[in-house]
Backbone as XML, in Angstrom:
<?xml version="1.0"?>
<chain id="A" units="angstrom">
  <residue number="1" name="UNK">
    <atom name="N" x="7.846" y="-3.371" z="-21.340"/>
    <atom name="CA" x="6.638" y="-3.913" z="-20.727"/>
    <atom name="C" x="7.049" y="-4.866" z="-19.608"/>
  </residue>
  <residue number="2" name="UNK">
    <atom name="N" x="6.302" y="-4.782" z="-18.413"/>
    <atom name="CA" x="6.616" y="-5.423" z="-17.268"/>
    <atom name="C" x="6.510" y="-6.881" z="-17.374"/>
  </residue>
  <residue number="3" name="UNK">
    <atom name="N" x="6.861" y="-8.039" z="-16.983"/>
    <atom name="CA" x="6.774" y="-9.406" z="-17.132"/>
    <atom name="C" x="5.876" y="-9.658" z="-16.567"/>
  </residue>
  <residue number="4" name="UNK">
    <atom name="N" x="4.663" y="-10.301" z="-16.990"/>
    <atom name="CA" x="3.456" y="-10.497" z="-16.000"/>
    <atom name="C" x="3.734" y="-12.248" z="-15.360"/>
  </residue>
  <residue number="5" name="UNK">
    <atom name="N" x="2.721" y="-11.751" z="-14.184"/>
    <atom name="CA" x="2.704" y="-13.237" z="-12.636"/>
    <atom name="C" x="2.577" y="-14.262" z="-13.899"/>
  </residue>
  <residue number="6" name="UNK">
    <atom name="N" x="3.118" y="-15.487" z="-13.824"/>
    <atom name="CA" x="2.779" y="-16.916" z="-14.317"/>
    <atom name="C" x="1.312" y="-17.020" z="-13.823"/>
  </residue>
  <residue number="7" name="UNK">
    <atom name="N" x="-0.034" y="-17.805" z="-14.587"/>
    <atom name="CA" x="-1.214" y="-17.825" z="-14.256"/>
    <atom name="C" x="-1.510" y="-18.496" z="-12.876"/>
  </residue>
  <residue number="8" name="UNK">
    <atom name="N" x="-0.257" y="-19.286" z="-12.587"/>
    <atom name="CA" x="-0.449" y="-20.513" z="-11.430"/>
    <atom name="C" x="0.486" y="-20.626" z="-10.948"/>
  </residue>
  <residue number="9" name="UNK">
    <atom name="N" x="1.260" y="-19.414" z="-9.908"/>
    <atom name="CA" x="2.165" y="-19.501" z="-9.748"/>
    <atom name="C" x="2.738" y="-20.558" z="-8.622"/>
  </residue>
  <residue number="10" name="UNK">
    <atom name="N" x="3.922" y="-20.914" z="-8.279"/>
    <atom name="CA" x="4.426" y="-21.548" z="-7.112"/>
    <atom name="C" x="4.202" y="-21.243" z="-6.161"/>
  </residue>
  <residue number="11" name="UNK">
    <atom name="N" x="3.933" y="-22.434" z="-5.461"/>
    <atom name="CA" x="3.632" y="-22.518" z="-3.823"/>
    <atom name="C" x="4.533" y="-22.943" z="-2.910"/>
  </residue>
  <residue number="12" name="UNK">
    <atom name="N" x="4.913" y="-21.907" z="-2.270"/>
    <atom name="CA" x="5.859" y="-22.357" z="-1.007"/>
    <atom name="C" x="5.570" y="-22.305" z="0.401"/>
  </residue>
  <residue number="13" name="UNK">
    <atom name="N" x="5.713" y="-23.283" z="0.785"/>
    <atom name="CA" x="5.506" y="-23.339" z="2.265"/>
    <atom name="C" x="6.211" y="-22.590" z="3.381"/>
  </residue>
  <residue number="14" name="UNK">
    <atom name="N" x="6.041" y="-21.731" z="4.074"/>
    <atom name="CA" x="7.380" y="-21.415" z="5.209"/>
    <atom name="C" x="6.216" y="-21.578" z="6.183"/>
  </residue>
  <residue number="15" name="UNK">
    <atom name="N" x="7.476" y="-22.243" z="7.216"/>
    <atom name="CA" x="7.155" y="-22.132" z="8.814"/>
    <atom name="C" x="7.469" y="-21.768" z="9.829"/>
  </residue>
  <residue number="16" name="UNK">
    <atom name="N" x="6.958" y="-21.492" z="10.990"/>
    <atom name="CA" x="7.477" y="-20.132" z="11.556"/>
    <atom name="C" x="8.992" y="-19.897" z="11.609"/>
  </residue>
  <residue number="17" name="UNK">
    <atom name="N" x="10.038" y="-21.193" z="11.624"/>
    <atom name="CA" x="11.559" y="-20.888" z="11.386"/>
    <atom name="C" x="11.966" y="-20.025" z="10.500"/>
  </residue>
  <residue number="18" name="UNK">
    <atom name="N" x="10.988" y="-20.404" z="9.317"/>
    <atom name="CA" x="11.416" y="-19.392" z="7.644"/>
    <atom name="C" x="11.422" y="-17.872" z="8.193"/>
  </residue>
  <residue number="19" name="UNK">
    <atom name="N" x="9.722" y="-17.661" z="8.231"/>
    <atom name="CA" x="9.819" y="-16.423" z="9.027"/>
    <atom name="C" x="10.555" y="-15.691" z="9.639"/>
  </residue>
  <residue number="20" name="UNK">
    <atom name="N" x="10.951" y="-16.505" z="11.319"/>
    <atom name="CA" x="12.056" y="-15.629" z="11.726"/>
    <atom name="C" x="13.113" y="-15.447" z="11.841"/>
  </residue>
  <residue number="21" name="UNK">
    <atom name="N" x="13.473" y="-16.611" z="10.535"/>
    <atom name="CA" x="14.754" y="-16.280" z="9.999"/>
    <atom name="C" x="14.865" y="-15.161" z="9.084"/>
  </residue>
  <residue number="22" name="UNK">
    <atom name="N" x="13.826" y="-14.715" z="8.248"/>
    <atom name="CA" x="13.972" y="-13.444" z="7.339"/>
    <atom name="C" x="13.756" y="-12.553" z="8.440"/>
  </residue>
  <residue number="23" name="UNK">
    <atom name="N" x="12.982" y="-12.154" z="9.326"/>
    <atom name="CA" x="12.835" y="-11.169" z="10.373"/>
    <atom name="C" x="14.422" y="-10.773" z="10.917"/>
  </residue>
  <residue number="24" name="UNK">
    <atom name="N" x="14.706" y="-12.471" z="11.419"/>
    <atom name="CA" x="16.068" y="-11.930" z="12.190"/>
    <atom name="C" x="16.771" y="-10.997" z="11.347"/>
  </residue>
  <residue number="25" name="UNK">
    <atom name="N" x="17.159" y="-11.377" z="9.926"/>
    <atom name="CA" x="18.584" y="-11.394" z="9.078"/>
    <atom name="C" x="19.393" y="-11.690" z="8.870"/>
  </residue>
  <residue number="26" name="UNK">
    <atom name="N" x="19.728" y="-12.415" z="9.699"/>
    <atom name="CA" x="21.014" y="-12.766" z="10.172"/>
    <atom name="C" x="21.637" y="-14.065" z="10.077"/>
  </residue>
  <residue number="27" name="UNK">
    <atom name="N" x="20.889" y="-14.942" z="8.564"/>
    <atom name="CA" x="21.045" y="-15.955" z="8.131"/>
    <atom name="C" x="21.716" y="-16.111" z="7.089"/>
  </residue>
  <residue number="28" name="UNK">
    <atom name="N" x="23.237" y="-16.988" z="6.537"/>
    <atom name="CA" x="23.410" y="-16.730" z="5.139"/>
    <atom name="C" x="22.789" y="-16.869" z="3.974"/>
  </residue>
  <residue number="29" name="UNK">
    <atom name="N" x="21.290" y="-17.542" z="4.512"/>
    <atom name="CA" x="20.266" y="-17.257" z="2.611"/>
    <atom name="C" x="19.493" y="-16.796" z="2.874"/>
  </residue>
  <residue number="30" name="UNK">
    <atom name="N" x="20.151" y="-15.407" z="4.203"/>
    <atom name="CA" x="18.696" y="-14.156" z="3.919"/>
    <atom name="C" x="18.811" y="-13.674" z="2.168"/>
  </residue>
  <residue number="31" name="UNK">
    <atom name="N" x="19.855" y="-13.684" z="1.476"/>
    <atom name="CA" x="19.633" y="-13.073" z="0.052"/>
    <atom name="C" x="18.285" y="-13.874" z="-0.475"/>
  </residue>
  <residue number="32" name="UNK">
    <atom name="N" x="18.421" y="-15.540" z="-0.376"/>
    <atom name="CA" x="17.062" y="-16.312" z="-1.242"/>
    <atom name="C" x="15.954" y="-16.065" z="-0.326"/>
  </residue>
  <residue number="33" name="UNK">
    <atom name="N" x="16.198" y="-15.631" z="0.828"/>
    <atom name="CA" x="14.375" y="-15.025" z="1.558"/>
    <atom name="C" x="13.913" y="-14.213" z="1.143"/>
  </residue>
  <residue number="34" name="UNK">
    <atom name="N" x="15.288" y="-12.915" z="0.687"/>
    <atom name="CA" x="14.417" y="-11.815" z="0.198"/>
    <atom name="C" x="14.185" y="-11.854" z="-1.366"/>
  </residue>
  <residue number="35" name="UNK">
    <atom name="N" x="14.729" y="-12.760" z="-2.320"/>
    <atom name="CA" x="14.191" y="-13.214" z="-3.465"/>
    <atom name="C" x="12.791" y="-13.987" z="-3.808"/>
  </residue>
  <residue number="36" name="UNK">
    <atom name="N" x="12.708" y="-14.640" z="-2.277"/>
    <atom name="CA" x="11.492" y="-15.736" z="-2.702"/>
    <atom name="C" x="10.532" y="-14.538" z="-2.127"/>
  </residue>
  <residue number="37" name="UNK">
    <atom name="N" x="10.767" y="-13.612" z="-1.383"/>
    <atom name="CA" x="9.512" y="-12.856" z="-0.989"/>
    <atom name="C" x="9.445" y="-11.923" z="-1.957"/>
  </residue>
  <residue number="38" name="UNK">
    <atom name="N" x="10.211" y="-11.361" z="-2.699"/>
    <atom name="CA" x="10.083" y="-10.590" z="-3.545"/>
    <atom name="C" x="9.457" y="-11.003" z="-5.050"/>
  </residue>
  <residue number="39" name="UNK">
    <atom name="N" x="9.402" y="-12.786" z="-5.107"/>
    <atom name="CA" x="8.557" y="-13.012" z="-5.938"/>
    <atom name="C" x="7.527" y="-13.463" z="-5.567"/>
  </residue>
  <residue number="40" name="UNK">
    <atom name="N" x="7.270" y="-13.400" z="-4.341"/>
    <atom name="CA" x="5.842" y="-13.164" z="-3.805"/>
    <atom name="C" x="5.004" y="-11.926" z="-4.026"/>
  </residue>
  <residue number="41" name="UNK">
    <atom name="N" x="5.667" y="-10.726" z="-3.655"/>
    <atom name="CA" x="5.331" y="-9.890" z="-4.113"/>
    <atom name="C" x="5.063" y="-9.495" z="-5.362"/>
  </residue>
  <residue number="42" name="UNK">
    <atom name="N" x="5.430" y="-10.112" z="-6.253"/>
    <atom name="CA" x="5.451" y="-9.743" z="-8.112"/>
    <atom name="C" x="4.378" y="-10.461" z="-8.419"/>
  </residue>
  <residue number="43" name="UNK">
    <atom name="N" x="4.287" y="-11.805" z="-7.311"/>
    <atom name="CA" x="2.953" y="-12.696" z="-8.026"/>
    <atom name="C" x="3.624" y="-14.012" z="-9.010"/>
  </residue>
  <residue number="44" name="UNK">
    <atom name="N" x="4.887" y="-14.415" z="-8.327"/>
    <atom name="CA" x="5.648" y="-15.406" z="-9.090"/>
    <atom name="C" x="4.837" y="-16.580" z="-8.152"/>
  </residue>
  <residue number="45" name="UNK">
    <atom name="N" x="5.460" y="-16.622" z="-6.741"/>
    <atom name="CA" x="5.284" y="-17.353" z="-6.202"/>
    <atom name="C" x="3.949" y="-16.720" z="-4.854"/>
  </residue>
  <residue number="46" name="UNK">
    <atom name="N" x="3.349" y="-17.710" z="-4.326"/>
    <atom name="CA" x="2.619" y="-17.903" z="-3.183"/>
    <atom name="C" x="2.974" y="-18.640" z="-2.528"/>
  </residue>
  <residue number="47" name="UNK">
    <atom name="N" x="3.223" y="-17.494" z="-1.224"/>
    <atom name="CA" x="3.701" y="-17.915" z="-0.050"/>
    <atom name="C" x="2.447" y="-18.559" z="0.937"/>
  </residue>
  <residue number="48" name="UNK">
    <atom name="N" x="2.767" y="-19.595" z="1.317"/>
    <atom name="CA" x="1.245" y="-20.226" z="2.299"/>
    <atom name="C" x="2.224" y="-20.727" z="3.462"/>
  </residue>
  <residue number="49" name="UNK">
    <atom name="N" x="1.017" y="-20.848" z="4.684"/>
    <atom name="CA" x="1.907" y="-20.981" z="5.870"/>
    <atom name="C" x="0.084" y="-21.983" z="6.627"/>
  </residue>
  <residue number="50" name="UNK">
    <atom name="N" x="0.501" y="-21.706" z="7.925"/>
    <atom name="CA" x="-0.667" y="-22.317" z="8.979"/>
    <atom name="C" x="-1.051" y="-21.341" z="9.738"/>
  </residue>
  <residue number="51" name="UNK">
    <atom name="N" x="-2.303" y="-21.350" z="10.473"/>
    <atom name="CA" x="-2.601" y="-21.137" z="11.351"/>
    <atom name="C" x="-1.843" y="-20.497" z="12.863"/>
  </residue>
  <residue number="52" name="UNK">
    <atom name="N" x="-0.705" y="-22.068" z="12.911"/>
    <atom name="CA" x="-0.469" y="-22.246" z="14.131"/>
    <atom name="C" x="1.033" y="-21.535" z="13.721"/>
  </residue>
  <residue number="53" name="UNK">
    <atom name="N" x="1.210" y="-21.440" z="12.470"/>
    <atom name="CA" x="2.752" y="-20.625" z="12.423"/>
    <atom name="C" x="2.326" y="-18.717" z="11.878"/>
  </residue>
  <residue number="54" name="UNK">
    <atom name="N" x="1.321" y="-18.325" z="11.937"/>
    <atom name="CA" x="0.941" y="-17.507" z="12.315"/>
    <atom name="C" x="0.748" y="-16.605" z="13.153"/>
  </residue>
  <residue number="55" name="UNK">
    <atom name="N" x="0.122" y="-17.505" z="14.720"/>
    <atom name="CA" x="0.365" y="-17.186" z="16.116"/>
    <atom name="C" x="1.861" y="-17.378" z="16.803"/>
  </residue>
  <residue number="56" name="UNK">
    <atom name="N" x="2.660" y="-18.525" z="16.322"/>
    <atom name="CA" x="3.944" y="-18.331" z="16.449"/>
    <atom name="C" x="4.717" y="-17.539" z="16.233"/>
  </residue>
  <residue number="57" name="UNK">
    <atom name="N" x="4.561" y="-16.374" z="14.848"/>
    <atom name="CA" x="5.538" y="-15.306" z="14.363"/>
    <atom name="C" x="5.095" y="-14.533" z="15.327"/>
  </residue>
  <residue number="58" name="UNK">
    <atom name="N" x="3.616" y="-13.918" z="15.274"/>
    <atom name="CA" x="3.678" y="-13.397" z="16.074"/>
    <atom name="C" x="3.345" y="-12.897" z="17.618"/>
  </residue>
  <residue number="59" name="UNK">
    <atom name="N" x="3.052" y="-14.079" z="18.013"/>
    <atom name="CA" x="2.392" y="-14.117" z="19.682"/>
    <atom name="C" x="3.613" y="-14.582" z="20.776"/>
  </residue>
  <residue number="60" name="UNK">
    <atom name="N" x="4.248" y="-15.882" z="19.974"/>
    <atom name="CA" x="4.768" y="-16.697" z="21.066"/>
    <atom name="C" x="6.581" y="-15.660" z="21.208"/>
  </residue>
  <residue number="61" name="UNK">
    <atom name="N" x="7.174" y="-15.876" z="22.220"/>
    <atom name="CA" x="8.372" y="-15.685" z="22.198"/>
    <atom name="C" x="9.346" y="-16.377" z="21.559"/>
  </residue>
  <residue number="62" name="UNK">
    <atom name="N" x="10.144" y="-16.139" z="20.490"/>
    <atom name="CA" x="11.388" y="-16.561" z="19.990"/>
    <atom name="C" x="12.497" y="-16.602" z="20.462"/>
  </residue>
  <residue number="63" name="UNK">
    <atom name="N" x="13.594" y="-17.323" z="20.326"/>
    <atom name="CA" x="14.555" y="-17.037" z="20.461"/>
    <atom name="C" x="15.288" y="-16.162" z="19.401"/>
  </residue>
  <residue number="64" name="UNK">
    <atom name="N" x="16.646" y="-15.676" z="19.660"/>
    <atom name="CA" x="16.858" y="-14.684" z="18.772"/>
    <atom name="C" x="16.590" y="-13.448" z="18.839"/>
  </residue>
  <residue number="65" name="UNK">
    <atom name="N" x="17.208" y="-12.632" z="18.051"/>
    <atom name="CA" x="16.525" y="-11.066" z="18.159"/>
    <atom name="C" x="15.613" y="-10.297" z="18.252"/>
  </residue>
  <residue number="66" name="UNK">
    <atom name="N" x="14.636" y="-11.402" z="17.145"/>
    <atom name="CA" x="12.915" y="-10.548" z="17.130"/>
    <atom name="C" x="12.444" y="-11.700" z="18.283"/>
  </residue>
  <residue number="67" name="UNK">
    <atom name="N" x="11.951" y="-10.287" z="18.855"/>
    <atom name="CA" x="10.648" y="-10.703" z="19.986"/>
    <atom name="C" x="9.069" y="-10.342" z="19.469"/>
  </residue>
  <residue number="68" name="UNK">
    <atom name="N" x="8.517" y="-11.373" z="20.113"/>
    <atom name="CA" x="6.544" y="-10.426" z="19.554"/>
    <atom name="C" x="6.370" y="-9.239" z="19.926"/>
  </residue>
  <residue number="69" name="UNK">
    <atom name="N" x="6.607" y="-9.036" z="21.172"/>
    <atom name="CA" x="6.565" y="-7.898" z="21.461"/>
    <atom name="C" x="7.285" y="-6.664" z="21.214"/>
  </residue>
  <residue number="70" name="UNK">
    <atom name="N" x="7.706" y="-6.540" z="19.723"/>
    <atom name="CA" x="8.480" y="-5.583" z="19.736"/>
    <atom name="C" x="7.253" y="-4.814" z="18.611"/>
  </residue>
  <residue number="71" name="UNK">
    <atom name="N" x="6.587" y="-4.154" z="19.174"/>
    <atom name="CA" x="5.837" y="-3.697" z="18.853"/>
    <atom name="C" x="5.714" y="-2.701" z="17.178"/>
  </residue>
  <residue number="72" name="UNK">
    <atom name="N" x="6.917" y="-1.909" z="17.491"/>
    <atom name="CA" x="7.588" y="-1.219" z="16.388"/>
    <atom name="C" x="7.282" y="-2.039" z="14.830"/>
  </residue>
  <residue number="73" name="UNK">
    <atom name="N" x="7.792" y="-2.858" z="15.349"/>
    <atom name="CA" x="8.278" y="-4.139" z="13.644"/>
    <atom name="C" x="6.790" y="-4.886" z="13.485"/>
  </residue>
  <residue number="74" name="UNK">
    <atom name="N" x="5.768" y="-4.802" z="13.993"/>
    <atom name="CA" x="4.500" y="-5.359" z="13.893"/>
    <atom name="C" x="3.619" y="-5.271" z="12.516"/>
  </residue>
  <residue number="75" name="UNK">
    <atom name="N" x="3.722" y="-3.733" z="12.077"/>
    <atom name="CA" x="3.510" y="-3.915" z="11.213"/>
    <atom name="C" x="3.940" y="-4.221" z="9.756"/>
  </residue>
  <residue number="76" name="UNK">
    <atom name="N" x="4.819" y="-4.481" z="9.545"/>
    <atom name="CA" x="6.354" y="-5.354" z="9.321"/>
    <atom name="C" x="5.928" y="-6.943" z="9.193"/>
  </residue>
  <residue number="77" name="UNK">
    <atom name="N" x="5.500" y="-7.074" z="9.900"/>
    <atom name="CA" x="5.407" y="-8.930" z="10.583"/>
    <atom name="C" x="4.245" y="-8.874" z="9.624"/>
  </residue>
  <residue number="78" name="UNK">
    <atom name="N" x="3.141" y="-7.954" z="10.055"/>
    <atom name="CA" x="1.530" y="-8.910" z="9.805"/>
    <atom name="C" x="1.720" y="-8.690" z="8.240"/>
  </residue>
  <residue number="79" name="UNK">
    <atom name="N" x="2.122" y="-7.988" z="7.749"/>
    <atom name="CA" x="2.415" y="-7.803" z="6.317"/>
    <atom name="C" x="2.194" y="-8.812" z="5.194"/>
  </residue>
  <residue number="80" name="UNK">
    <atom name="N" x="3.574" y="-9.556" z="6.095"/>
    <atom name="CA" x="4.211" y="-11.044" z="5.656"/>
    <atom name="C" x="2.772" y="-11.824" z="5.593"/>
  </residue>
  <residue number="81" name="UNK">
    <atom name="N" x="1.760" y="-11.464" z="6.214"/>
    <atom name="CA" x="0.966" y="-12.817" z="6.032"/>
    <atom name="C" x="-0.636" y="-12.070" z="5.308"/>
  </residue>
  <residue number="82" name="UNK">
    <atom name="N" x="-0.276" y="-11.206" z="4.490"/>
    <atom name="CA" x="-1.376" y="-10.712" z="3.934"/>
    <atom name="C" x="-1.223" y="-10.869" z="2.053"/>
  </residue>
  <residue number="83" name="UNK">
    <atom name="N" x="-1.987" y="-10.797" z="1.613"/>
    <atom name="CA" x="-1.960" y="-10.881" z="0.531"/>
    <atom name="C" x="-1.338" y="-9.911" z="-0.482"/>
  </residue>
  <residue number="84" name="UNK">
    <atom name="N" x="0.113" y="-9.978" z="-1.358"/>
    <atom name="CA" x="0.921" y="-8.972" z="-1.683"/>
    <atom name="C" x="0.111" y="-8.093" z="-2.217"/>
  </residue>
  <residue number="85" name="UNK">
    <atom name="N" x="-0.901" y="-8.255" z="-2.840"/>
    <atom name="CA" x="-1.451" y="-7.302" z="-3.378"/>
    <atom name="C" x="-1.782" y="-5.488" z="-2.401"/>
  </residue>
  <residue number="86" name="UNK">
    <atom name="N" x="-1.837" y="-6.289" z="-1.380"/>
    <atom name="CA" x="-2.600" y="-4.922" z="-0.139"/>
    <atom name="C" x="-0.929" y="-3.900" z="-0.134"/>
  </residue>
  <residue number="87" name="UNK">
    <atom name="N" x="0.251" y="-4.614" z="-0.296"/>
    <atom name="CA" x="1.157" y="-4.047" z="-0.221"/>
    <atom name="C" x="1.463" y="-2.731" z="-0.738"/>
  </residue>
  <residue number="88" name="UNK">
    <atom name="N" x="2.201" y="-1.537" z="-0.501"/>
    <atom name="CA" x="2.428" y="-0.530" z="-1.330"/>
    <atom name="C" x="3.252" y="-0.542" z="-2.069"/>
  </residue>
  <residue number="89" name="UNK">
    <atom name="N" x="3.723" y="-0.417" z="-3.176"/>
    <atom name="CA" x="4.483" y="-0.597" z="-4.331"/>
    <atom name="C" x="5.778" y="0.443" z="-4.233"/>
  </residue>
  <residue number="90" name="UNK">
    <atom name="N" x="6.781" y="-0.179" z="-4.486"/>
    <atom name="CA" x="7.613" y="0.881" z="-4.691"/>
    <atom name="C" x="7.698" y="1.653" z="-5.604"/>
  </residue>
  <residue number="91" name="UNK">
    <atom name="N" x="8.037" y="3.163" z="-5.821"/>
    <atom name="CA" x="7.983" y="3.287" z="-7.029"/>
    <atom name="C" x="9.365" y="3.634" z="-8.268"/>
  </residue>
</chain>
């Protein structure tokens, strides 16, 4: 039997750095980005952010590899800021 979400799970903050540091990859605790998002996805933790780091992931220009405009990876990006549930499950 699968481990079910804690009723109230943890809240973590990222800001647009967090972001495009998991986007880039190319950080040595991309492993704990893709852990903390992956218990986002399970429903461990909730990921919350702003407004203004919203339009930052994806409007403004970054430095670094990911650009906004890379159109390709977009839907990729808006993902990140939707509720895991809408996600498709692996199977």
């Amino acid at each position: 039997m699968a481990d079910k979400p804690p009723p109230n799970p943890t809240r973590i903050y990222w800001d647009s750095c967090i972001y495009l540091d998991f986007l880039n990859g190319d950080k040595p605790y991309q492993e704990a980005l893709q852990h903390m998002i992956q218990d986002w996805k399970d429903g461990k933790t909730t990921l919350i952010t702003s407004a203004l780091t919203i339009a930052e992931v994806l409007y403004v220009k970054c430095e670094g590899k990911l650009r906004s405009e890379d159109e390709t990876r977009r839907p990729e990006i808006e993902a990140l800021f939707e509720p895991p549930a809408t996600h498709p499950q692996p199977n």
